[in-house]
DRENPA-3360 file (N, C-alpha, C; in nm, 2 decimals, always signed):
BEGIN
1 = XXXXXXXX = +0.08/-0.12/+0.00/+0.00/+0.00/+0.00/+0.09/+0.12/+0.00 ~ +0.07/+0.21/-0.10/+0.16/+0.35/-0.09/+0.11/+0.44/+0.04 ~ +0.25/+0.53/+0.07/+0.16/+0.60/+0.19/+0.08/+0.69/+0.14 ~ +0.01/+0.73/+0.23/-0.08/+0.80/+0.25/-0.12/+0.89/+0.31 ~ -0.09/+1.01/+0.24/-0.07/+1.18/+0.24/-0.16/+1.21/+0.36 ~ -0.10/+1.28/+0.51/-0.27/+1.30/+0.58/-0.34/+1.43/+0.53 ~ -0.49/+1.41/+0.60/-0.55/+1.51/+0.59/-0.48/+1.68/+0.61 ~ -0.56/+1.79/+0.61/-0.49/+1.91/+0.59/-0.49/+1.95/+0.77;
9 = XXXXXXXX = -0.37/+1.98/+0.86/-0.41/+1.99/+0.98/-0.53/+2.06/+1.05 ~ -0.58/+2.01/+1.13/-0.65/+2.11/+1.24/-0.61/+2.20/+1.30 ~ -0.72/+2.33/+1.27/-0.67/+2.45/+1.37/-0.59/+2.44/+1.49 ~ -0.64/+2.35/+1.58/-0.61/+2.32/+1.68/-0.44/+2.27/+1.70 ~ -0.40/+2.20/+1.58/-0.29/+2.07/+1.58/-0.20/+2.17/+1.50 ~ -0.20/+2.29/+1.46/-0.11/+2.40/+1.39/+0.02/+2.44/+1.46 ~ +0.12/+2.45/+1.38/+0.25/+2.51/+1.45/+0.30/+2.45/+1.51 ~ +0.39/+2.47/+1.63/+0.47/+2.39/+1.69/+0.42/+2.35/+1.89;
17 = XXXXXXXX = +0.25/+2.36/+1.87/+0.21/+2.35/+1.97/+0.20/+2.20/+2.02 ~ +0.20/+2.18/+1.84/+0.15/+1.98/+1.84/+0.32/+1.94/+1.92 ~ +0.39/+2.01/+1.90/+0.56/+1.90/+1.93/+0.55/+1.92/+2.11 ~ +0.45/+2.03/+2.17/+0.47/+2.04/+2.34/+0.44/+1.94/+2.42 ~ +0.48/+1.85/+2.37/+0.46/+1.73/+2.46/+0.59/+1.63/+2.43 ~ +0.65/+1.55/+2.55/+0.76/+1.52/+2.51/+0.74/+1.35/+2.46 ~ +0.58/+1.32/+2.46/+0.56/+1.17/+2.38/+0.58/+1.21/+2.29 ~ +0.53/+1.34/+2.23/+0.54/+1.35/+2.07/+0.66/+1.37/+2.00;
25 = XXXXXXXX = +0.74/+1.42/+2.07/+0.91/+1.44/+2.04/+0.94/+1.28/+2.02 ~ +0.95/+1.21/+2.12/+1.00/+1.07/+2.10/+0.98/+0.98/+2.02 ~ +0.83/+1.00/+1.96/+0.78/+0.91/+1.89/+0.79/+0.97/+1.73 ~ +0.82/+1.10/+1.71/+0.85/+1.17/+1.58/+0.98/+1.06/+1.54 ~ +1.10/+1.12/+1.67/+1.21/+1.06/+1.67/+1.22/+0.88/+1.59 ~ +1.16/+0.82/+1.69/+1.14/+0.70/+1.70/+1.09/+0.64/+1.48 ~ +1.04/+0.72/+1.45/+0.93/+0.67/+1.33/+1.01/+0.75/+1.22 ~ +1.11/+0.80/+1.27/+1.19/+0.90/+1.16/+1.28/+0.77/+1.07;
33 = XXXXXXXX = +1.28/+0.68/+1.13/+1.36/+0.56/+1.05/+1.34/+0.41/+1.00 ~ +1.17/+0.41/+1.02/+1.11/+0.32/+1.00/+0.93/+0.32/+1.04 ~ +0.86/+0.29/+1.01/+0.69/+0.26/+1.04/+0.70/+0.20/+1.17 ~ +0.63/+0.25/+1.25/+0.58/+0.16/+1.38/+0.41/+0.18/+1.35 ~ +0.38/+0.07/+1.42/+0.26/+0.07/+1.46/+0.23/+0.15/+1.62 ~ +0.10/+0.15/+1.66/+0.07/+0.20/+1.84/+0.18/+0.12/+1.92 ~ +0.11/-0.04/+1.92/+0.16/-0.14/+2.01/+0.31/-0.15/+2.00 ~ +0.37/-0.14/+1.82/+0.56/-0.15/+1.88/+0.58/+0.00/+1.93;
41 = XXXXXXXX = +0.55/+0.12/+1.88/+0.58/+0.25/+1.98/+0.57/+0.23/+2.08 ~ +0.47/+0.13/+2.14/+0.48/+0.18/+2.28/+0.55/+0.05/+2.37 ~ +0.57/-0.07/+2.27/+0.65/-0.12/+2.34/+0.80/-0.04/+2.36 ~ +0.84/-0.02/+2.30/+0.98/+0.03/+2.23/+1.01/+0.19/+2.33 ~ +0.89/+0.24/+2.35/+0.91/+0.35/+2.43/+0.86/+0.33/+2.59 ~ +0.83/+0.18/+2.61/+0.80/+0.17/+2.75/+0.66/+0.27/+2.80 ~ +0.57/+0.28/+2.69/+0.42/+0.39/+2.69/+0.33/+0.30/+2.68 ~ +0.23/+0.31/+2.74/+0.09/+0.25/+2.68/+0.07/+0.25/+2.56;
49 = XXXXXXXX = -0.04/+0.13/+2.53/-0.04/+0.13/+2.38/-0.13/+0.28/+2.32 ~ -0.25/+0.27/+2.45/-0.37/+0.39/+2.42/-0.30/+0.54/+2.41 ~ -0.19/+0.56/+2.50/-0.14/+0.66/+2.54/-0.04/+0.71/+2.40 ~ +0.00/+0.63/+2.35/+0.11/+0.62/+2.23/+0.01/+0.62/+2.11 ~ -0.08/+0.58/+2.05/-0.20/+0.59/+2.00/-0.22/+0.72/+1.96 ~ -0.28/+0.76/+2.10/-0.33/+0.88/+2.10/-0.28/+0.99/+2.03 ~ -0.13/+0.99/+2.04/-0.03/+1.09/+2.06/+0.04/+1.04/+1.87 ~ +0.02/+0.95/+1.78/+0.01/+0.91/+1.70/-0.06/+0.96/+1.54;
57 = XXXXXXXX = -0.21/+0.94/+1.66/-0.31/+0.99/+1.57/-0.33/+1.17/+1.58 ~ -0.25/+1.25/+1.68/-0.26/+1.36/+1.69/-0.13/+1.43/+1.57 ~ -0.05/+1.37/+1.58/+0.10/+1.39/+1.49/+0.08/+1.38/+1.35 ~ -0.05/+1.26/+1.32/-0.07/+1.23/+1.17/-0.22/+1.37/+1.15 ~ -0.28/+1.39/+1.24/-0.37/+1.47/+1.20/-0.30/+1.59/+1.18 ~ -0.19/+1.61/+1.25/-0.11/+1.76/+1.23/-0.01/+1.80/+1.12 ~ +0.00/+1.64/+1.05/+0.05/+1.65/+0.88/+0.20/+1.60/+0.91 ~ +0.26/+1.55/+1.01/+0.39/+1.54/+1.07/+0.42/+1.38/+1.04;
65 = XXXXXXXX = +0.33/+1.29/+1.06/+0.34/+1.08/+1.05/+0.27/+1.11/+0.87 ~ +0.30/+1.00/+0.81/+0.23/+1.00/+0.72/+0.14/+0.84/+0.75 ~ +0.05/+0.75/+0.72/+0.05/+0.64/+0.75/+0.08/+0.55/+0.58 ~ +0.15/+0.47/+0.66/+0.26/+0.39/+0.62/+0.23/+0.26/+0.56 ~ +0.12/+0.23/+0.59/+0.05/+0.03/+0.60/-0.03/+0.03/+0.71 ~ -0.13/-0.07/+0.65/-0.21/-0.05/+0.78/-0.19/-0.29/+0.79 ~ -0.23/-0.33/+0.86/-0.20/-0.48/+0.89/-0.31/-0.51/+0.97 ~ -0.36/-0.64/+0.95/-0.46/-0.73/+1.05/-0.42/-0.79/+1.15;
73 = XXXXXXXX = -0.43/-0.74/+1.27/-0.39/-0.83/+1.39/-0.45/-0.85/+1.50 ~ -0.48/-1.01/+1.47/-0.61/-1.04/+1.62/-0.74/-0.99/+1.62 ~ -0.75/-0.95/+1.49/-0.84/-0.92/+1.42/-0.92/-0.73/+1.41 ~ -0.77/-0.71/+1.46/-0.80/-0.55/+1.49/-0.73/-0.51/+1.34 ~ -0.71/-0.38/+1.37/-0.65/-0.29/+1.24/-0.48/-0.20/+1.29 ~ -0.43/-0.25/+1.24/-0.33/-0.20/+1.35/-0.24/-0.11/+1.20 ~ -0.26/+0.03/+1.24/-0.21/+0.17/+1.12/-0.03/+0.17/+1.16 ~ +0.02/+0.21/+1.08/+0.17/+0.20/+1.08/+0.19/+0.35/+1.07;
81 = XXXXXXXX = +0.26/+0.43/+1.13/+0.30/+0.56/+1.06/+0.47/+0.55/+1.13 ~ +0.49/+0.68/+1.00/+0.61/+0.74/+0.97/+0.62/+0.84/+0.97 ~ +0.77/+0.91/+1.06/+0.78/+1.05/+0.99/+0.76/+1.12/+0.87 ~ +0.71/+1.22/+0.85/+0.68/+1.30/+0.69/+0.82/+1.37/+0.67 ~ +0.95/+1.31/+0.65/+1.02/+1.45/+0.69/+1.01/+1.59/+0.60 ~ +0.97/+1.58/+0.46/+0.93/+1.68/+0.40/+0.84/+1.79/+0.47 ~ +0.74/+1.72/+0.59/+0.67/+1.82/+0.65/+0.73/+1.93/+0.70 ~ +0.66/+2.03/+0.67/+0.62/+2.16/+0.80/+0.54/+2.20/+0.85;
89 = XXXXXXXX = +0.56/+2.25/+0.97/+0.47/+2.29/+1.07/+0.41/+2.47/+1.03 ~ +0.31/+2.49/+1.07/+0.23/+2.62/+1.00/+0.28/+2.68/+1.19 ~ +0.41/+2.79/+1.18/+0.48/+2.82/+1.28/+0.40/+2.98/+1.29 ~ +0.33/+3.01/+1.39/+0.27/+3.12/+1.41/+0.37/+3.22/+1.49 ~ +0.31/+3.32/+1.50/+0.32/+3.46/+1.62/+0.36/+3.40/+1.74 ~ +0.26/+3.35/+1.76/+0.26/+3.30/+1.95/+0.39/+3.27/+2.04 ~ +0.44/+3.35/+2.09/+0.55/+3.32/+2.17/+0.52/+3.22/+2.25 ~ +0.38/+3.15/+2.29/+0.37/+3.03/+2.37/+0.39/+2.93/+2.34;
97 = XXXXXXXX = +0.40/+2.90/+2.19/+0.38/+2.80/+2.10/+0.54/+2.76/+2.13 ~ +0.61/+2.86/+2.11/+0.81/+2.84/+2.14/+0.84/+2.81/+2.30 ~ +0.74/+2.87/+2.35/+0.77/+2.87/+2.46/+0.71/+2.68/+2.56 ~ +0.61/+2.65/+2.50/+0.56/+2.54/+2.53/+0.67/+2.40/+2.46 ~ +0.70/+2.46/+2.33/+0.80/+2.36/+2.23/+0.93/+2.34/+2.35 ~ +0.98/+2.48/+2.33/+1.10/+2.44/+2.43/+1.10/+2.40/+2.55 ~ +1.02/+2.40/+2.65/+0.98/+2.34/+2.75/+0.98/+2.15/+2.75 ~ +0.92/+2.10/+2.66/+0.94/+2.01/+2.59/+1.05/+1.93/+2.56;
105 = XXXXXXXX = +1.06/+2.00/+2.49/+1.28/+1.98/+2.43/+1.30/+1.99/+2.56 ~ +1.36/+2.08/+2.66/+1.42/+2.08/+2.76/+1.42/+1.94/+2.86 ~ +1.28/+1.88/+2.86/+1.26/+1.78/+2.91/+1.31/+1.62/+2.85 ~ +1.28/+1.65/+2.70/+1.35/+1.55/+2.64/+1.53/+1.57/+2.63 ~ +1.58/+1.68/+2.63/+1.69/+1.67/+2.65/+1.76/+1.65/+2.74 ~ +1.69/+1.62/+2.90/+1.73/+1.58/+3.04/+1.70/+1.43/+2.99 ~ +1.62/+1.36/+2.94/+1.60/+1.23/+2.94/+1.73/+1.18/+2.86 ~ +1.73/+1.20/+2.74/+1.84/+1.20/+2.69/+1.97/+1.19/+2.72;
113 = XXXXXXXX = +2.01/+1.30/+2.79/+2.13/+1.34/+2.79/+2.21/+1.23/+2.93 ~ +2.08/+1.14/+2.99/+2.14/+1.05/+3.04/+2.19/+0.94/+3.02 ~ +2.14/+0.94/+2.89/+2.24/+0.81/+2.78/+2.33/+0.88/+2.73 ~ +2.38/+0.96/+2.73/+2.47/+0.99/+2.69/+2.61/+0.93/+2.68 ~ +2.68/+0.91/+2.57/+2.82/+0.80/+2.57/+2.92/+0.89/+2.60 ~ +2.96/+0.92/+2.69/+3.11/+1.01/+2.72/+3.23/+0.94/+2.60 ~ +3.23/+0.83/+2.57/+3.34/+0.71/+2.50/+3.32/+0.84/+2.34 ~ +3.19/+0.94/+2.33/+3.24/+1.00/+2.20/+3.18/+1.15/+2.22;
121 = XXXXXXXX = +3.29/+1.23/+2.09/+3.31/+1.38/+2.17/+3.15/+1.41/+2.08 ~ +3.08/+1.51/+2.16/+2.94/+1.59/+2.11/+2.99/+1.73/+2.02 ~ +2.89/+1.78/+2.03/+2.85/+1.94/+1.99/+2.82/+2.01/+2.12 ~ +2.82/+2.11/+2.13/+2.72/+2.23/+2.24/+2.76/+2.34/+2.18 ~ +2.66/+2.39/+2.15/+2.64/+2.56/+2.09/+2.54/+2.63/+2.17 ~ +2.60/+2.72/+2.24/+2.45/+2.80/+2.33/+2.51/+2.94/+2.31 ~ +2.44/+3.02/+2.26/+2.44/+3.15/+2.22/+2.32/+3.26/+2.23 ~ +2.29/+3.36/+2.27/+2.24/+3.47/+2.28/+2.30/+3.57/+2.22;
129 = XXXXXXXX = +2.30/+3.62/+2.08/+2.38/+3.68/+2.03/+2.32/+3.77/+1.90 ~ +2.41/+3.90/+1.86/+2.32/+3.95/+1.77/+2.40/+3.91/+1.65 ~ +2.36/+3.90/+1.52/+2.40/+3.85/+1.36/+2.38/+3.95/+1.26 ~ +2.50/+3.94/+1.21/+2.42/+4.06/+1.04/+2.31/+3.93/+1.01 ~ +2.21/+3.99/+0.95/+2.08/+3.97/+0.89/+2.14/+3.88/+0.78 ~ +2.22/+3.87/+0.70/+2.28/+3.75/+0.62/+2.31/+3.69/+0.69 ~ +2.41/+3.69/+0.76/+2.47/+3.55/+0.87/+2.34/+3.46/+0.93 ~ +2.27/+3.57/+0.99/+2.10/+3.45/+1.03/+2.06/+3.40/+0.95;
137 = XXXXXXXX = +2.05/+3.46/+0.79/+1.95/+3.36/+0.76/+2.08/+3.24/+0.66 ~ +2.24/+3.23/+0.70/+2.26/+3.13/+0.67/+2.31/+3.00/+0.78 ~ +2.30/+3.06/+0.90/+2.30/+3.02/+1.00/+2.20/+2.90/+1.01 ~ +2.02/+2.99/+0.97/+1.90/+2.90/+0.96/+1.90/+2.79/+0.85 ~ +1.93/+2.81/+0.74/+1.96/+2.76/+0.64/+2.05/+2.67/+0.67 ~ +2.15/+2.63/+0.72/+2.24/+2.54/+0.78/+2.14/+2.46/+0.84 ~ +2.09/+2.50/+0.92/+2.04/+2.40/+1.03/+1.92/+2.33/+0.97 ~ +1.89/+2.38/+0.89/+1.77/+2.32/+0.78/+1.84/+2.19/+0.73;
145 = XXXXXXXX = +1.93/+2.23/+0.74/+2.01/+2.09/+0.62/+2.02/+1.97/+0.70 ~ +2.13/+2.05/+0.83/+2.12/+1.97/+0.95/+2.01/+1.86/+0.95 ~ +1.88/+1.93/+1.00/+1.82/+1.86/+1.03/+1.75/+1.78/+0.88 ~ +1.76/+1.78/+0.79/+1.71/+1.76/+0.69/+1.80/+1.61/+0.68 ~ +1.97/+1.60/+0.68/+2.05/+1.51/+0.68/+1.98/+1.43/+0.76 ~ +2.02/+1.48/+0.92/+1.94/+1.39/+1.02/+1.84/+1.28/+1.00 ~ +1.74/+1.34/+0.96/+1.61/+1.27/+0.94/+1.62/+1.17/+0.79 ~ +1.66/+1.20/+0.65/+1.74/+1.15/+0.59/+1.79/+0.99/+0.62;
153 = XXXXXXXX = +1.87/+1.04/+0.70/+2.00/+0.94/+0.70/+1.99/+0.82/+0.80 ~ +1.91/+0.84/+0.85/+1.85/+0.76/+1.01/+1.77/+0.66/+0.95 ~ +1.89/+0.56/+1.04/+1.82/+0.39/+1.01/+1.76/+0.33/+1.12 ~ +1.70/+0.21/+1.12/+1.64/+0.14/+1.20/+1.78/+0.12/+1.33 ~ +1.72/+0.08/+1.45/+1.81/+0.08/+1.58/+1.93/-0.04/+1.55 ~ +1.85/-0.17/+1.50/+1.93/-0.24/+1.50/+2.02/-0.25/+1.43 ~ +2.00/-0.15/+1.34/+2.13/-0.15/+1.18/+2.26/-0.18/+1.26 ~ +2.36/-0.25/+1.12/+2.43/-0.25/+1.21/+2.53/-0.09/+1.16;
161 = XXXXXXXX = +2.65/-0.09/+1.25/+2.69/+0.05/+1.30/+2.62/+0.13/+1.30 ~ +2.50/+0.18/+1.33/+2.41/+0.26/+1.39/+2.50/+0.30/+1.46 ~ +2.43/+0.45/+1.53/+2.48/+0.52/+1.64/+2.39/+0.60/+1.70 ~ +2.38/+0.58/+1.79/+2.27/+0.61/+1.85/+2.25/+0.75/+1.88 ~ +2.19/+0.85/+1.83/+2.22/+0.98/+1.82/+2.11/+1.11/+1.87 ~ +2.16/+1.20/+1.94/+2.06/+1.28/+1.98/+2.08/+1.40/+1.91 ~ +2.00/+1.47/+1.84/+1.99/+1.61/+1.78/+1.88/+1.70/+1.80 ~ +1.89/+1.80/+1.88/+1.81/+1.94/+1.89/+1.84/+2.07/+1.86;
169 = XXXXXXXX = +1.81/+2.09/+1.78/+1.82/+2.25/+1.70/+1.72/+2.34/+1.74 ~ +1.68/+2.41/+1.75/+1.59/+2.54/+1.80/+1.64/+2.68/+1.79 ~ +1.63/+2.75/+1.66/+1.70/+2.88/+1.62/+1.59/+2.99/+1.62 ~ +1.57/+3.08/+1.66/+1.48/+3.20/+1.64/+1.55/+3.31/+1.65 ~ +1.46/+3.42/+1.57/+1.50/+3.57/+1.65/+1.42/+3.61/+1.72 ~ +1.50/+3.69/+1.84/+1.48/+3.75/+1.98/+1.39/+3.92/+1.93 ~ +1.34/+3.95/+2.02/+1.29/+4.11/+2.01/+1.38/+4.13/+2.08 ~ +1.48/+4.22/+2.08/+1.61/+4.28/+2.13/+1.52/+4.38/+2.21;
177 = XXXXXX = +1.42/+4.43/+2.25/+1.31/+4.55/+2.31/+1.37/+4.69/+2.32 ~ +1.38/+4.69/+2.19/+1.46/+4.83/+2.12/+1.34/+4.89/+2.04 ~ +1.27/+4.80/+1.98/+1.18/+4.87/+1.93/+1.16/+4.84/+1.75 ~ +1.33/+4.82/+1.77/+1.34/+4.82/+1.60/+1.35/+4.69/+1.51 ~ +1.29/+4.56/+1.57/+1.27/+4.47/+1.46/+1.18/+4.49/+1.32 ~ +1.21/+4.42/+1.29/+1.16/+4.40/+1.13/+1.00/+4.32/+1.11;
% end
């Protein structure tokens, strides 16, 4: 079965409000390299199957999973989805929307960062800083790719030489409260 494009999001499921929750980060993650069904998500993430489901069927209505195959089991219907990585999110105004996202991230990045392998060297970039207006937008542009590779290149867990890998990117511009943004 080819996938199968979702519907157009819901008002509600728009922008980066859908990623404030840190099941839905995991399970983006998780589906970026292969179709899961509910029940392997949630084995795989140690979630309920209902709870993983839920948070499934919210990601595909928001245009982010595509579904993938759908399969007969036990005589139920069990839907497969995958990351879209072509998707975008319809990224509004709302500073709560970044503010709810990062909150999020922040939590997934404490989970994370406790697997972390010391045995190999990372990245850390943390900056508050101001940019000529070219440099930003090739700075953004970079990170587009970044993440574009990322999502790309990412195989199933068991591959072999896999590496088990964490990436969070999060770039915006600041109101400096000068007055004079653009």
């Amino acid at each position: 079965m080819p996938p199968t494009p979702p519907d157009p999001p819901r008002e509600e499921l728009r922008g980066l409000r859908v990623l404030a929750h840190p099941l839905r980060l995991r399970l983006l993650s998780l589906t970026t390299a292969r179709a899961y069904s509910a029940a392997e998500a949630a084995r795989e993430l140690g979630a309920s199957q209902a709870n993983v489901s839920y948070h499934l069927r919210r990601l595909h209505e928001a245009g982010l999973l595509r579904l993938d195959g759908e399969e007969t089991v036990r005589g139920g219907l069990a839907k497969r989805y995958r990351y879209d990585g072509s998707s975008r999110l319809t990224v509004g105004t709302e500073a709560d929307e970044y503010a709810a996202v990062a909150s999020a991230l922040g939590e997934e990045l404490r989970r994370r960062s406790h697997r972390r392998d010391p045995r190999h060297p990372g990245s850390l970039t943390d900056a508050e800083v101001w940019l000529p207006k070219a440099t930003w937008e090739r700075v953004r542009e970079l990170a587009e790719e970044i993440g574009e590779l990322v999502h790309e290149e990412a195989v199933p867990a068991d591959s072999p030489g896999a590496v088990p890998t964490s990436a969070t990117l999060l770039l915006f511009c600041m109101a400096d409260g000068r007055g004079d943004e653009e």
